[in-house]
C-alpha positions in Angstrom: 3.6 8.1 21.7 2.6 5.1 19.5 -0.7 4.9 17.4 -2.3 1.6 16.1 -5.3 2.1 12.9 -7.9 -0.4 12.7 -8.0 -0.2 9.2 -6.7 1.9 6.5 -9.6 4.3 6.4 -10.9 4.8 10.0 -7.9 7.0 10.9 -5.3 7.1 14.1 -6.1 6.2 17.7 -3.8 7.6 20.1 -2.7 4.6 22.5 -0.6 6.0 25.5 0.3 3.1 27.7 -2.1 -0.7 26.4 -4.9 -1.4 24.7 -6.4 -4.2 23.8 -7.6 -5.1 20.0 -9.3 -7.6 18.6 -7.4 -8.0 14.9 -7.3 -10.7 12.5 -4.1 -10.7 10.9 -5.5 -12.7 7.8 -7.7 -10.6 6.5 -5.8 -7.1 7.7 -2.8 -5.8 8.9 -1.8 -3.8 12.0 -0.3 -0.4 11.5 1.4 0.9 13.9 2.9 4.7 13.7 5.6 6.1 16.2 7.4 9.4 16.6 9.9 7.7 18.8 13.4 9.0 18.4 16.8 7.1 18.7 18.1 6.8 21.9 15.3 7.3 23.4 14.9 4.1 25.0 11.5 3.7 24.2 9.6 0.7 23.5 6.2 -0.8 21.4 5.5 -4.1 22.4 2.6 -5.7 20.3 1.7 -9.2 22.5 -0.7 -11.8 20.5 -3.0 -14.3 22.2 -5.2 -17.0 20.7 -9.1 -16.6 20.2 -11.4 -17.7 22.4 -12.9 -17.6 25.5 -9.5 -18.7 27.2 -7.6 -17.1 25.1 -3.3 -17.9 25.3 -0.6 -15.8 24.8 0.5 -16.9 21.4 4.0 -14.5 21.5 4.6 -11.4 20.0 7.1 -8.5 18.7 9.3 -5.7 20.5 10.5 -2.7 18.5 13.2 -1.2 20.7 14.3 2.7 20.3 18.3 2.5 21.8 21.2 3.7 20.2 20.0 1.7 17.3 16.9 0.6 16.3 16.5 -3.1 17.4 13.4 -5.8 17.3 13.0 -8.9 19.4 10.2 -11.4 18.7 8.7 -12.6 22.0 8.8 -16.0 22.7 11.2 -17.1 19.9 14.6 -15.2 21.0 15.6 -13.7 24.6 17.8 -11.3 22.7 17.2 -8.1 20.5 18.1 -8.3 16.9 19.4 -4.8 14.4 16.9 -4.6 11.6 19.0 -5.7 8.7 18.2 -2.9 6.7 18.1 0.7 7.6 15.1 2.7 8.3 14.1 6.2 7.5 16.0 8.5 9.6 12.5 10.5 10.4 11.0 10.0 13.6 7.6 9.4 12.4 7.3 5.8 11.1 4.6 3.4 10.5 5.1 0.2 11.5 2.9 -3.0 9.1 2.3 -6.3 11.0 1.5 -8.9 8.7 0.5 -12.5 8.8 2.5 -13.9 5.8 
């Protein structure tokens, strides 16, 4: 299961297949909390699109649960990347999108 907050304060939503937010990177970030396990072979895909009426897709990012934990930014690389450093070894993780 994956979660996404709105902001700090206004607590988890459960999200169990897509949802569709309206965020604004700039002003706060998009937490994201999983209890997916290694090997699993589950996957969070968070897509962004453009504002607007006719709004784009702009890209996005895949966090990948295989043997090891891997990330692929959509629409910048075809293949999945390692993270460079290791994460927590807990299930449970919360995930901080950024605009930086």
């Amino acid at each position: 299961k994956q979660w996404y907050q709105r902001r700090v304060r206004a607590g988890w939503t459960p999200v169990e297949t897509v949802v569709d937010y309206n965020a604004d990177l700039a002003i706060s970030p998009l937490l994201i909390k999983t209890n997916s396990a290694l090997d699993s072979e589950e996957l969070v895909s968070v897509q962004f699109r453009t504002q607007g009426q006719d709004s784009e897709f702009a890209g996005g990012i895949q966090i990948s649960f295989s043997n090891q934990l891997q990330y692929r930014l959509i629409s910048c690389n075809s293949s999945e990347t390692v993270f460079q450093t290791t994460p927590p070894t807990a299930t449970e993780r919360v995930w901080k999108i950024t605009l930086d």
